[in-house]
CHARMM internal coordinates of N, CA and C (Angstrom, degrees):
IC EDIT
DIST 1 N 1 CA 1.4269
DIST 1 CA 1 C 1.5187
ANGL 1 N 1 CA 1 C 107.86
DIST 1 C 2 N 1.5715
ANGL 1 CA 1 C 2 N 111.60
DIHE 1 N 1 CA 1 C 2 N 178.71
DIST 2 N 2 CA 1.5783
ANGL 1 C 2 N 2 CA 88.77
DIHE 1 CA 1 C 2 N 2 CA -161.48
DIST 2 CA 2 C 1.7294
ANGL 2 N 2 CA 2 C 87.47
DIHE 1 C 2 N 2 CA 2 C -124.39
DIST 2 C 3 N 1.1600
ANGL 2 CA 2 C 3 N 119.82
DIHE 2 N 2 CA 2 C 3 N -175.17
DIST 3 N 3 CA 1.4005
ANGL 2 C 3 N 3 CA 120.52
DIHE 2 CA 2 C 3 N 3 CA 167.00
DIST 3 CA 3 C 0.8895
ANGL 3 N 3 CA 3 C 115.44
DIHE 2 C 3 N 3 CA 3 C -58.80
DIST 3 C 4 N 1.3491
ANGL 3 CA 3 C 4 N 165.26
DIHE 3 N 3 CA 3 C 4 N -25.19
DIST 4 N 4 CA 1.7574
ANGL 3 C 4 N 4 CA 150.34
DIHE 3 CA 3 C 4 N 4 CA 176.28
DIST 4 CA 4 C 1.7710
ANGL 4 N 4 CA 4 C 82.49
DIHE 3 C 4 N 4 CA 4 C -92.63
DIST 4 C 5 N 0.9830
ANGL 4 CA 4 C 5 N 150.99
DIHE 4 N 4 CA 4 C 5 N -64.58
DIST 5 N 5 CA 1.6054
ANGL 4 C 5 N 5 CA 137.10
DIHE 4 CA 4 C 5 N 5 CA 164.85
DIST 5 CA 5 C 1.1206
ANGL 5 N 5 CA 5 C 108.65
DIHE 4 C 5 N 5 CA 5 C 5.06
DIST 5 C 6 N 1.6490
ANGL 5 CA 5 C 6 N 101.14
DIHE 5 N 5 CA 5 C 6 N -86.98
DIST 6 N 6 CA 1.6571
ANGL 5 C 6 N 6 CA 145.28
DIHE 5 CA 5 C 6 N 6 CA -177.06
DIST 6 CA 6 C 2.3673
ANGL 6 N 6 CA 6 C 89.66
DIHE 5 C 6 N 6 CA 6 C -27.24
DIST 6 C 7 N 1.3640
ANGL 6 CA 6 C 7 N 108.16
DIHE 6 N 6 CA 6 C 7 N -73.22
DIST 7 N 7 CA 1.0505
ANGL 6 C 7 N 7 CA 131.03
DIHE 6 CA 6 C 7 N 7 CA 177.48
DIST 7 CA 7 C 1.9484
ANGL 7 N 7 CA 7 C 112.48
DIHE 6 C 7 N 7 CA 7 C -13.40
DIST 7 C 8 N 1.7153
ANGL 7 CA 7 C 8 N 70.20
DIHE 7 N 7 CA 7 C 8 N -92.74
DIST 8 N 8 CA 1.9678
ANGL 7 C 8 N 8 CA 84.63
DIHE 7 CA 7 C 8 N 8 CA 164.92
DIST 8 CA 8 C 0.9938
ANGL 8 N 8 CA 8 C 145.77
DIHE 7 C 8 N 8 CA 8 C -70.60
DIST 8 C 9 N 1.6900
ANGL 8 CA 8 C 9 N 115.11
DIHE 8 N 8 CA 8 C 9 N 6.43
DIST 9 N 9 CA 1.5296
ANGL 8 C 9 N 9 CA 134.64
DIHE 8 CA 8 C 9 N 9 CA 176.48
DIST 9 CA 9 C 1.6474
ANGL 9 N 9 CA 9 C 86.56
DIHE 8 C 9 N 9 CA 9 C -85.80
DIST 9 C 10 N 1.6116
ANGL 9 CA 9 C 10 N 111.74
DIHE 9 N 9 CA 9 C 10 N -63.04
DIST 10 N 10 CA 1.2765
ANGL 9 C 10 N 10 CA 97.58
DIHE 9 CA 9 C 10 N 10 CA -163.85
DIST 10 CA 10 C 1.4258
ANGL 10 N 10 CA 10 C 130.20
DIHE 9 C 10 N 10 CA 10 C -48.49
DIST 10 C 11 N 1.7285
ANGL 10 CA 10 C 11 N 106.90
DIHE 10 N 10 CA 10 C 11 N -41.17
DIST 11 N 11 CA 1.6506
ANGL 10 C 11 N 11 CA 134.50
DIHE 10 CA 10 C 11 N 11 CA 179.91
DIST 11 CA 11 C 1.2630
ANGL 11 N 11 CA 11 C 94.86
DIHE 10 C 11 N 11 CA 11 C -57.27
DIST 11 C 12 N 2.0489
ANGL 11 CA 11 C 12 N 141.43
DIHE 11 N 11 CA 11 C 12 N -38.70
DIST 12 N 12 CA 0.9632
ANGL 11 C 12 N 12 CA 117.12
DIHE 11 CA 11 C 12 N 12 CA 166.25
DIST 12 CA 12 C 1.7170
ANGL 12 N 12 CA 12 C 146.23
DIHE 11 C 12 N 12 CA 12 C -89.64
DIST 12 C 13 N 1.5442
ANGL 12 CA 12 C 13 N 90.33
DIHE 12 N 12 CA 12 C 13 N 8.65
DIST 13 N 13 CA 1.4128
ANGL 12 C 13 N 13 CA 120.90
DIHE 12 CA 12 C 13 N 13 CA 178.80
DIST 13 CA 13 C 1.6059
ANGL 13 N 13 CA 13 C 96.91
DIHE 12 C 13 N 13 CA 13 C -78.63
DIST 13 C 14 N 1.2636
ANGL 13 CA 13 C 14 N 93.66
DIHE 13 N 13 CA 13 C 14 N -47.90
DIST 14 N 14 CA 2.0910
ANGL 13 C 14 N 14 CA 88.61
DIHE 13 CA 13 C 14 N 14 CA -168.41
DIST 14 CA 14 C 1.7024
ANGL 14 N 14 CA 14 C 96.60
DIHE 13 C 14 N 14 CA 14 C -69.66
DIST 14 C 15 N 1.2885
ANGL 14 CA 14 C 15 N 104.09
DIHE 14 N 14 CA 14 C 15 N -45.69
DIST 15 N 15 CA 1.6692
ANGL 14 C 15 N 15 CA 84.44
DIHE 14 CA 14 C 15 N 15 CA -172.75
DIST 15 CA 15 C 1.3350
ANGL 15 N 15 CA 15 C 125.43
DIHE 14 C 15 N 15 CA 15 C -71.94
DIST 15 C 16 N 1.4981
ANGL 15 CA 15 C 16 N 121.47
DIHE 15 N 15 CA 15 C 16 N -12.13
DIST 16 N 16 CA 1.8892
ANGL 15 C 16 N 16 CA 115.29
DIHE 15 CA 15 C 16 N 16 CA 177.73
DIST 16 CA 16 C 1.8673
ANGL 16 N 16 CA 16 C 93.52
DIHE 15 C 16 N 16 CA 16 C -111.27
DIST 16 C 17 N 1.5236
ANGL 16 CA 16 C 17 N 119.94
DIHE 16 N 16 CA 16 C 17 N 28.95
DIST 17 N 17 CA 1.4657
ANGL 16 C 17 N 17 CA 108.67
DIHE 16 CA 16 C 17 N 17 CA 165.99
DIST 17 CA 17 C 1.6540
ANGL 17 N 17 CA 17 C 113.91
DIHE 16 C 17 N 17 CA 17 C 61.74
DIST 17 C 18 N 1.4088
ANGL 17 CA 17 C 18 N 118.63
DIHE 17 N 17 CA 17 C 18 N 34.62
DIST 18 N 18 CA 1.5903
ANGL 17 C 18 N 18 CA 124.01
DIHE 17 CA 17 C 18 N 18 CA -171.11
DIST 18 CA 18 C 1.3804
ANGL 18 N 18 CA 18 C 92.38
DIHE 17 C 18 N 18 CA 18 C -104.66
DIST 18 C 19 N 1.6831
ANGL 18 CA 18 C 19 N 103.97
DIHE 18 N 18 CA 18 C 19 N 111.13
DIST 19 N 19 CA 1.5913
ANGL 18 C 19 N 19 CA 98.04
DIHE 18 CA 18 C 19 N 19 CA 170.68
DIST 19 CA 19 C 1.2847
ANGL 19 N 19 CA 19 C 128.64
DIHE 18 C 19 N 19 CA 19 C -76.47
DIST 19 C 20 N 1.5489
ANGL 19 CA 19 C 20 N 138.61
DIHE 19 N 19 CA 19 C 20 N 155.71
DIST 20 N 20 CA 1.1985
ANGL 19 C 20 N 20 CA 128.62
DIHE 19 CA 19 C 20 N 20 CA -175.42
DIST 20 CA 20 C 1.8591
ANGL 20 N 20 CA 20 C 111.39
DIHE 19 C 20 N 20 CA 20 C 158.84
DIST 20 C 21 N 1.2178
ANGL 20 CA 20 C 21 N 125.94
DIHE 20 N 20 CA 20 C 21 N 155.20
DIST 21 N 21 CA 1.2073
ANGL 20 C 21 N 21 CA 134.67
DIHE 20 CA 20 C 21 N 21 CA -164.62
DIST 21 CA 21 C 2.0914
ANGL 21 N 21 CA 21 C 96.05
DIHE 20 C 21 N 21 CA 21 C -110.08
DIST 21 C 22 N 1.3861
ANGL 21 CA 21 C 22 N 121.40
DIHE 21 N 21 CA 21 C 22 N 120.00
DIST 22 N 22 CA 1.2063
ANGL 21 C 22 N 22 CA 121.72
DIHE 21 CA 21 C 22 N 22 CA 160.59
DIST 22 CA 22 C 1.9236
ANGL 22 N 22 CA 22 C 109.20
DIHE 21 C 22 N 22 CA 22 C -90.73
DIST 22 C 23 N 1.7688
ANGL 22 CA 22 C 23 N 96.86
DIHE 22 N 22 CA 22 C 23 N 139.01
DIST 23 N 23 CA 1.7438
ANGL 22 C 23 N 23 CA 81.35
DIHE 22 CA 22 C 23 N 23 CA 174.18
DIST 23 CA 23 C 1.8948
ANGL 23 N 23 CA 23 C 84.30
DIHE 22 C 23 N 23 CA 23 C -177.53
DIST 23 C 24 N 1.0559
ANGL 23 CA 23 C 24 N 89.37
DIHE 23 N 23 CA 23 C 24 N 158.75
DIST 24 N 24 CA 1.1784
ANGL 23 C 24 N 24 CA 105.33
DIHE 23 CA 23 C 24 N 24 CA -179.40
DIST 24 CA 24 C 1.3957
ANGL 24 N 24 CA 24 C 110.59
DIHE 23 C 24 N 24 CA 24 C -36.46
DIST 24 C 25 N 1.4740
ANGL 24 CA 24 C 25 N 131.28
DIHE 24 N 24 CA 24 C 25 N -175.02
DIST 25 N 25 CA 1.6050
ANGL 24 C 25 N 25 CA 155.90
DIHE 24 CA 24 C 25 N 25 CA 165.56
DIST 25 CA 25 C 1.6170
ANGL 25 N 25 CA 25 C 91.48
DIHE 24 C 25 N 25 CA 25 C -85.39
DIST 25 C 26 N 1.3924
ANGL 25 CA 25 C 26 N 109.15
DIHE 25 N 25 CA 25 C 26 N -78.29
DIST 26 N 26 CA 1.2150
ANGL 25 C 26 N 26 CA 124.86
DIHE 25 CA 25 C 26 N 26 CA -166.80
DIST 26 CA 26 C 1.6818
ANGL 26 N 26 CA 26 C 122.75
DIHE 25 C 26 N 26 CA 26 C -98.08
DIST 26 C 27 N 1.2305
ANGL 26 CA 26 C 27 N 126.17
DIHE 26 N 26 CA 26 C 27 N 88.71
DIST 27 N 27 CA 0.9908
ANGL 26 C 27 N 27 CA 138.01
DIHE 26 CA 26 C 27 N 27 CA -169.59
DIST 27 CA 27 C 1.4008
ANGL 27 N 27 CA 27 C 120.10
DIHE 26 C 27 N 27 CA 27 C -15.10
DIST 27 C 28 N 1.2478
ANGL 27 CA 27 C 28 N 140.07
DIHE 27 N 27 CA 27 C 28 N 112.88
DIST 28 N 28 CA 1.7593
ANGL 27 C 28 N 28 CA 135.84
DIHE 27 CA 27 C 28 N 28 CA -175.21
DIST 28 CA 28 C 1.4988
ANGL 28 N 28 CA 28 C 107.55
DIHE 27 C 28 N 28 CA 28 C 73.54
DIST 28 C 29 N 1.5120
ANGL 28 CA 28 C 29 N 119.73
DIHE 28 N 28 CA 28 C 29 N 13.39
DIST 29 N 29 CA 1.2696
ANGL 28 C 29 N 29 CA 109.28
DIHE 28 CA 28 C 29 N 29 CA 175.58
DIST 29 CA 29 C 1.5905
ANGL 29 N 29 CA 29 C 105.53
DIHE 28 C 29 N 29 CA 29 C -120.78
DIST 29 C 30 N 2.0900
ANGL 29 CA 29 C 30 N 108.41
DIHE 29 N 29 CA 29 C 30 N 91.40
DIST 30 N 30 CA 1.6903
ANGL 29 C 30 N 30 CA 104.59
DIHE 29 CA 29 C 30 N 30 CA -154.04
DIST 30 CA 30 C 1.7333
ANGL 30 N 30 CA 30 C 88.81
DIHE 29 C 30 N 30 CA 30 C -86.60
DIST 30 C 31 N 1.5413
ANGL 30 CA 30 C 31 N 131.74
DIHE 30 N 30 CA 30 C 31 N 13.38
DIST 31 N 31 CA 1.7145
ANGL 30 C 31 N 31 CA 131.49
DIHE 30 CA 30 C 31 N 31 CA 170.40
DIST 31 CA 31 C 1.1145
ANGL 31 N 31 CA 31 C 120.89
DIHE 30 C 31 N 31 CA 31 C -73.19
DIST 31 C 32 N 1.5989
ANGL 31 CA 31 C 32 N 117.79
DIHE 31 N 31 CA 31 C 32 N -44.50
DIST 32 N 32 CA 1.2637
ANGL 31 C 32 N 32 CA 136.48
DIHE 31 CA 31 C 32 N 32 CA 173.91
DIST 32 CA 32 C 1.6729
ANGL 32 N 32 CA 32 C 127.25
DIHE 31 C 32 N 32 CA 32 C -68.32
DIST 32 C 33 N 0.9658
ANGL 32 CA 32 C 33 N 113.40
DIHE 32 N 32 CA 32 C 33 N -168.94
DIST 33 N 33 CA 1.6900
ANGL 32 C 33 N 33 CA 117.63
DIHE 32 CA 32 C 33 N 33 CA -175.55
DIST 33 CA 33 C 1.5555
ANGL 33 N 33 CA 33 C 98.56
DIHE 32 C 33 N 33 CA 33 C -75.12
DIST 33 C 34 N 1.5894
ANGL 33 CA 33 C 34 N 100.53
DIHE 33 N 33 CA 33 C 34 N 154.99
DIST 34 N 34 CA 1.5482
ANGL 33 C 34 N 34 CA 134.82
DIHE 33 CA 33 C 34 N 34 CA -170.89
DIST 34 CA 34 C 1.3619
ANGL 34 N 34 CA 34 C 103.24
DIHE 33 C 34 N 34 CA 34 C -118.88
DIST 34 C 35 N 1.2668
ANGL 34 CA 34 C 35 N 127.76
DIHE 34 N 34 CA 34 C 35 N 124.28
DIST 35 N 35 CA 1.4394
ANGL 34 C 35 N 35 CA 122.37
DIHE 34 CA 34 C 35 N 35 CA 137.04
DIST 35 CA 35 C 1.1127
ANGL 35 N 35 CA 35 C 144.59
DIHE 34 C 35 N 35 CA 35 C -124.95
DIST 35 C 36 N 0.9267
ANGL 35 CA 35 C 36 N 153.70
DIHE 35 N 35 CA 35 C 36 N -171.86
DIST 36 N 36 CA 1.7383
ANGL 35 C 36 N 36 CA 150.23
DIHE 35 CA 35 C 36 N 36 CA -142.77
DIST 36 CA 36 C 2.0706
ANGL 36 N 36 CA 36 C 101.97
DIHE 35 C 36 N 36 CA 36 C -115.56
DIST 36 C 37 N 0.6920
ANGL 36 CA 36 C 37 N 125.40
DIHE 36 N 36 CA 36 C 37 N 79.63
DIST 37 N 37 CA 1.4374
ANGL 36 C 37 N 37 CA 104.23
DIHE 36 CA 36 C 37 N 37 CA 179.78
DIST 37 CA 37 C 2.0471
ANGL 37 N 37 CA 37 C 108.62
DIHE 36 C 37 N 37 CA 37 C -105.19
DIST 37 C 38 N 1.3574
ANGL 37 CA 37 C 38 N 92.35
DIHE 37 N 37 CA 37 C 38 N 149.35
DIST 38 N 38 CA 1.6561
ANGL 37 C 38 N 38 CA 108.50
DIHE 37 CA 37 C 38 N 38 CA -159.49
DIST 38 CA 38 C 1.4393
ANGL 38 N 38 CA 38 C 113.08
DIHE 37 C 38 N 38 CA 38 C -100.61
DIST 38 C 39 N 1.5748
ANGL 38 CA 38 C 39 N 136.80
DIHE 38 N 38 CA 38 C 39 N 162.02
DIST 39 N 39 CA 0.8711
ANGL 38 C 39 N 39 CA 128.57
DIHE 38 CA 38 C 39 N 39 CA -164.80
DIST 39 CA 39 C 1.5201
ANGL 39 N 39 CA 39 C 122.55
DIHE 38 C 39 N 39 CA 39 C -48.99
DIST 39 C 40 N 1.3176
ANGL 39 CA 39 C 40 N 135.73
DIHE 39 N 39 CA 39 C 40 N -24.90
DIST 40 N 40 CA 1.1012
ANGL 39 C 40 N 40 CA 140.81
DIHE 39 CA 39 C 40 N 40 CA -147.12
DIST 40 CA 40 C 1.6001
ANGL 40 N 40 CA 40 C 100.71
DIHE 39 C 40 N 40 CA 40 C -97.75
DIST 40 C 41 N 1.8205
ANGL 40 CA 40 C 41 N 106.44
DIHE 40 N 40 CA 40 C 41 N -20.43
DIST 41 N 41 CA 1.6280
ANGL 40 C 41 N 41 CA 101.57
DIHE 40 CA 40 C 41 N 41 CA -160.32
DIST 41 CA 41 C 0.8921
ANGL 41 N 41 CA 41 C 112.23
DIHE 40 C 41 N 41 CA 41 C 129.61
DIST 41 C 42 N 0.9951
ANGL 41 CA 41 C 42 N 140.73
DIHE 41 N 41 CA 41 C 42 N -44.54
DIST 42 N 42 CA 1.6266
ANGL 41 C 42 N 42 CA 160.49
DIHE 41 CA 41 C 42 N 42 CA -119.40
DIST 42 CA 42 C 1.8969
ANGL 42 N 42 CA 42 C 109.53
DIHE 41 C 42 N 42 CA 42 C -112.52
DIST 42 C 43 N 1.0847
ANGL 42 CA 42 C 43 N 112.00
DIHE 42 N 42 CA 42 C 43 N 133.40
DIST 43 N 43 CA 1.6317
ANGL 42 C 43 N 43 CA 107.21
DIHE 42 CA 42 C 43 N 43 CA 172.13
DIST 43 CA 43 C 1.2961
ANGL 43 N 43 CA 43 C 121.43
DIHE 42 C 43 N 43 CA 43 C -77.72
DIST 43 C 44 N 1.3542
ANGL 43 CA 43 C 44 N 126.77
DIHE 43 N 43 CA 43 C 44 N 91.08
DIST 44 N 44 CA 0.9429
ANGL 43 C 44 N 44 CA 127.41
DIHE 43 CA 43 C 44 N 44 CA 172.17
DIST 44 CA 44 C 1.8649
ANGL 44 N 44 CA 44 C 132.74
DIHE 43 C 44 N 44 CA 44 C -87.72
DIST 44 C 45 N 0.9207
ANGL 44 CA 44 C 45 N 116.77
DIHE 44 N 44 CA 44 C 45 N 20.81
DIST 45 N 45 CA 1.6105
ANGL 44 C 45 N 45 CA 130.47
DIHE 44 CA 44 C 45 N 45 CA 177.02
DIST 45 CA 45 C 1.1608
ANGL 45 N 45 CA 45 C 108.03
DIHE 44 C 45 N 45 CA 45 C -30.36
DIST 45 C 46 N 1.1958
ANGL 45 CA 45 C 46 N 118.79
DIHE 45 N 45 CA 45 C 46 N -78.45
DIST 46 N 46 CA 1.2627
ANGL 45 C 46 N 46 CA 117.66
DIHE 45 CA 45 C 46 N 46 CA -179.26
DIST 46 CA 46 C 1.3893
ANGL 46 N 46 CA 46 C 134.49
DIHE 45 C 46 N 46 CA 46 C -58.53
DIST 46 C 47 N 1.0677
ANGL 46 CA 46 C 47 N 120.12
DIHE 46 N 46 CA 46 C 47 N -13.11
DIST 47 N 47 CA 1.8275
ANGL 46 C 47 N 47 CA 126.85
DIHE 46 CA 46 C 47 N 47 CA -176.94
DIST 47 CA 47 C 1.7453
ANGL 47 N 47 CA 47 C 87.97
DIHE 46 C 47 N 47 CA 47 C -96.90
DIST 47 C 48 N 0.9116
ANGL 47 CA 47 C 48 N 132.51
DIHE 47 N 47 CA 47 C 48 N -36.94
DIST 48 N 48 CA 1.3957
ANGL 47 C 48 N 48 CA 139.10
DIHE 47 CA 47 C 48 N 48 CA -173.36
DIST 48 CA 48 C 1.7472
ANGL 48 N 48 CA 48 C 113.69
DIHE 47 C 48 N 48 CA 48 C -63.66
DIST 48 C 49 N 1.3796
ANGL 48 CA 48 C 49 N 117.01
DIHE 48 N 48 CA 48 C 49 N -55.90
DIST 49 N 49 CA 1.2564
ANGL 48 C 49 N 49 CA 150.81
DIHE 48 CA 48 C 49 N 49 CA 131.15
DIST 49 CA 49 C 1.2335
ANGL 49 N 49 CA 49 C 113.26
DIHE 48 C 49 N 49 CA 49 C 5.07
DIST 49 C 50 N 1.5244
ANGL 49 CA 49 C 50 N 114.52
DIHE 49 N 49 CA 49 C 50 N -81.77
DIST 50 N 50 CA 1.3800
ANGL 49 C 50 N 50 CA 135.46
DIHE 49 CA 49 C 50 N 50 CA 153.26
DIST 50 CA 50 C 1.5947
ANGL 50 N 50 CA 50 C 124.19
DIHE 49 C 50 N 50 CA 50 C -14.60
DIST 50 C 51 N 1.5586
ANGL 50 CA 50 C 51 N 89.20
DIHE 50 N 50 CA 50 C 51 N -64.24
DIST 51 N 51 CA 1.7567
ANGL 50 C 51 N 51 CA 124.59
DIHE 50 CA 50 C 51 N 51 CA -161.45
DIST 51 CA 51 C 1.4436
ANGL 51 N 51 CA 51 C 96.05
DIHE 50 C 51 N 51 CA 51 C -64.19
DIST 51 C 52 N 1.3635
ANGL 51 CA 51 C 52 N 124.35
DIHE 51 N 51 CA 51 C 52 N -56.82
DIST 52 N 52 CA 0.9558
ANGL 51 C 52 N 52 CA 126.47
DIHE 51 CA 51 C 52 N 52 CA -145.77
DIST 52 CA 52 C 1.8901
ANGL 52 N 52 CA 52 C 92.53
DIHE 51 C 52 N 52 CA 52 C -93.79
DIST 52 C 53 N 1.1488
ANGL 52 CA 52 C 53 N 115.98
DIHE 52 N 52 CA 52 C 53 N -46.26
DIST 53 N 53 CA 1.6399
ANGL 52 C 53 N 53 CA 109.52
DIHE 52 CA 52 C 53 N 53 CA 164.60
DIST 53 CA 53 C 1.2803
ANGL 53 N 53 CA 53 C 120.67
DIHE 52 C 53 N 53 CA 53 C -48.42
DIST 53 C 54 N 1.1377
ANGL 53 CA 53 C 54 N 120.78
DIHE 53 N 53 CA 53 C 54 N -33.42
DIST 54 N 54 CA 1.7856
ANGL 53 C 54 N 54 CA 126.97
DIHE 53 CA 53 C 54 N 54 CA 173.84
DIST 54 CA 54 C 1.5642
ANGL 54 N 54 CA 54 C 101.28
DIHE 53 C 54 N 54 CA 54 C -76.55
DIST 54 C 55 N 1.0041
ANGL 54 CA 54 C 55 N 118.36
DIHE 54 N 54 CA 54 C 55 N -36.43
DIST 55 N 55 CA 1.7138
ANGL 54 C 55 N 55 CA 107.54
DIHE 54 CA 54 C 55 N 55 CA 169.65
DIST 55 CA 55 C 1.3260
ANGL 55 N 55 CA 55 C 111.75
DIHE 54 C 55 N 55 CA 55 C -50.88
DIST 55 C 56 N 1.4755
ANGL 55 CA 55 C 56 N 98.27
DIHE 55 N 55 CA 55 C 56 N -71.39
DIST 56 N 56 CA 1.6457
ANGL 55 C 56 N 56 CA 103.91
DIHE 55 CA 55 C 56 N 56 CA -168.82
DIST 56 CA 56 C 1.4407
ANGL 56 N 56 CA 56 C 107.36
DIHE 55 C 56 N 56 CA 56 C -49.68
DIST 56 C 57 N 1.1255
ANGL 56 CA 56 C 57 N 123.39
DIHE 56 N 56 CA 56 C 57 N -15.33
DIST 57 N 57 CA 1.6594
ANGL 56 C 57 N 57 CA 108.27
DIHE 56 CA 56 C 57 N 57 CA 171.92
DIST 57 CA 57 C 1.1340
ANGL 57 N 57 CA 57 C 123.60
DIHE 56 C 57 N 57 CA 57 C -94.68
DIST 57 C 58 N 1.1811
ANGL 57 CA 57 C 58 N 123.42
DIHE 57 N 57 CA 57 C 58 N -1.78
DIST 58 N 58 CA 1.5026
ANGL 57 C 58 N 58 CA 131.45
DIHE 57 CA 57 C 58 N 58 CA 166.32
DIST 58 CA 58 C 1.5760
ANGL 58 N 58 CA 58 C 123.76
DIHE 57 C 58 N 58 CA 58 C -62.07
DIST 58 C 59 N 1.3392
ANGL 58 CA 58 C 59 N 110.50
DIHE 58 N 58 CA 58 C 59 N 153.48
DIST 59 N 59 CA 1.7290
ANGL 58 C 59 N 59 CA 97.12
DIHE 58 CA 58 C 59 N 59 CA -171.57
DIST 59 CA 59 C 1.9031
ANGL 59 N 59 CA 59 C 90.02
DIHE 58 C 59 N 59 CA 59 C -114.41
DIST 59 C 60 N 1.2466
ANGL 59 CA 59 C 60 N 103.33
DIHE 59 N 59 CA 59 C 60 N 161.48
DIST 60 N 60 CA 1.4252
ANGL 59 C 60 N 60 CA 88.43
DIHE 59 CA 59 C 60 N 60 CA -177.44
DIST 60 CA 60 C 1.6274
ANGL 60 N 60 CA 60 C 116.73
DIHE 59 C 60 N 60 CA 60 C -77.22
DIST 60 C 61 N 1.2720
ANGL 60 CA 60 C 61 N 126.07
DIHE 60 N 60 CA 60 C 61 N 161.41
DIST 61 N 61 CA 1.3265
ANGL 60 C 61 N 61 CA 128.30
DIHE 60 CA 60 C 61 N 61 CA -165.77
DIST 61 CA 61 C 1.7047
ANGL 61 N 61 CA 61 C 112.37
DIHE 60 C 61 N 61 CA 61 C -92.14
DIST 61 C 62 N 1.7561
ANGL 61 CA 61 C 62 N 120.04
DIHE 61 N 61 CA 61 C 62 N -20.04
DIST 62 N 62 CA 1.2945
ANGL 61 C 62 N 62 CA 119.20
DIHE 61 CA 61 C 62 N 62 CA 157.80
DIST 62 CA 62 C 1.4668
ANGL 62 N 62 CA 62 C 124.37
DIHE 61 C 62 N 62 CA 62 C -112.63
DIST 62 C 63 N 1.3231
ANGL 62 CA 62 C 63 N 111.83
DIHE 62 N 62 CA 62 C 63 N 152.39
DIST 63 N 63 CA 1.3745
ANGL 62 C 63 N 63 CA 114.36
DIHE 62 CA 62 C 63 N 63 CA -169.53
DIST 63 CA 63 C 1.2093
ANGL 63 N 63 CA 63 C 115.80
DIHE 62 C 63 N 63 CA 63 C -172.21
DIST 63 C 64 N 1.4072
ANGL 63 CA 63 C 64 N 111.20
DIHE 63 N 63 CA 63 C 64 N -159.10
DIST 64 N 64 CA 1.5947
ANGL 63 C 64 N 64 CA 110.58
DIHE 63 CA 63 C 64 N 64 CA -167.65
DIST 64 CA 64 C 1.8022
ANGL 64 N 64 CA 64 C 83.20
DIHE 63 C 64 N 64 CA 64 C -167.01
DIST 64 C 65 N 1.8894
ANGL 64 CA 64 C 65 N 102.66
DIHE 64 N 64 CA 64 C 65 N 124.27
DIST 65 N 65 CA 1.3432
ANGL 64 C 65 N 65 CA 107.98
DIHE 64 CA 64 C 65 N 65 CA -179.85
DIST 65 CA 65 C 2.0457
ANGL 65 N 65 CA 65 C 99.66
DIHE 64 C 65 N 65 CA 65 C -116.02
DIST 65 C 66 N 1.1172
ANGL 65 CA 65 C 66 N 109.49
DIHE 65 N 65 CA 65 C 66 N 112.99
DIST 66 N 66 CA 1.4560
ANGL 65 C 66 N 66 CA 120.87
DIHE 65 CA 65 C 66 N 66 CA -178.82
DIST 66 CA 66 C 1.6454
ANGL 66 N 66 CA 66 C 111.14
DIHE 65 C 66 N 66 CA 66 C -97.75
DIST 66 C 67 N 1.3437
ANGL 66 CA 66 C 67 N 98.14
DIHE 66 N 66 CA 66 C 67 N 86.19
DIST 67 N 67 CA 1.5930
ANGL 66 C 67 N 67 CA 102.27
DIHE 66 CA 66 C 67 N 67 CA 164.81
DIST 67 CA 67 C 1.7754
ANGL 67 N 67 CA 67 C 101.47
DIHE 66 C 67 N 67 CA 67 C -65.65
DIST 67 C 68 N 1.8967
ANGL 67 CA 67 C 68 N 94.76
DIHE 67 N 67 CA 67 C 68 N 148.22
DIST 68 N 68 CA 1.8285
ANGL 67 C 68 N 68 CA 100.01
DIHE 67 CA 67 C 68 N 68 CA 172.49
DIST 68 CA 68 C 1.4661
ANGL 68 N 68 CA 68 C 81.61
DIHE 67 C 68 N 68 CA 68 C -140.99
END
COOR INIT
IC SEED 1 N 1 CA 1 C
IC BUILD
C-alpha cells in the first residue's frame, strides 16, 4: 500500500478499534510500500484489510427509522 493508503488504513483502524502498527516495508523509506504489522510482530496487512473492509460494510445495529 502506498503512503496516502498507509494514511487511511490507519484513520480507519482508529475509527472501527482495529489494533495494529502502520509503517513502512522498508524502514525511513515513507515513498515506498506500507504495511500493517500486529502486536505480536507479525505482518498482518491483509487480515487487517479485510477487518476494516467488513466494517465499512456494516450498517449500524441502533437507530431510529422515521417513516413521513
Amino acid at each position: 500500500m502506498t503512503a496516502t493508503e498507509a494514511y487511511e488504513m490507519h484513520a480507519a483502524m482508529r475509527h472501527f478499534g482495529v489494533r495494529g502498527t502502520v509503517e513502512p516495508v522498508i524502514p525511513g523509506d515513507a515513498a515506498g510500500a506500507w504495511r500493517v504489522i500486529g502486536e505480536a510482530g507479525r505482518d498482518v496487512t491483509a487480515r487487517v484489510l479485510a477487518e476494516v473492509t467488513a466494517a465499512r460494510g456494516r450498517r449500524p445495529e441502533r437507530g431510529f427509522v422515521v417513516a413521513r
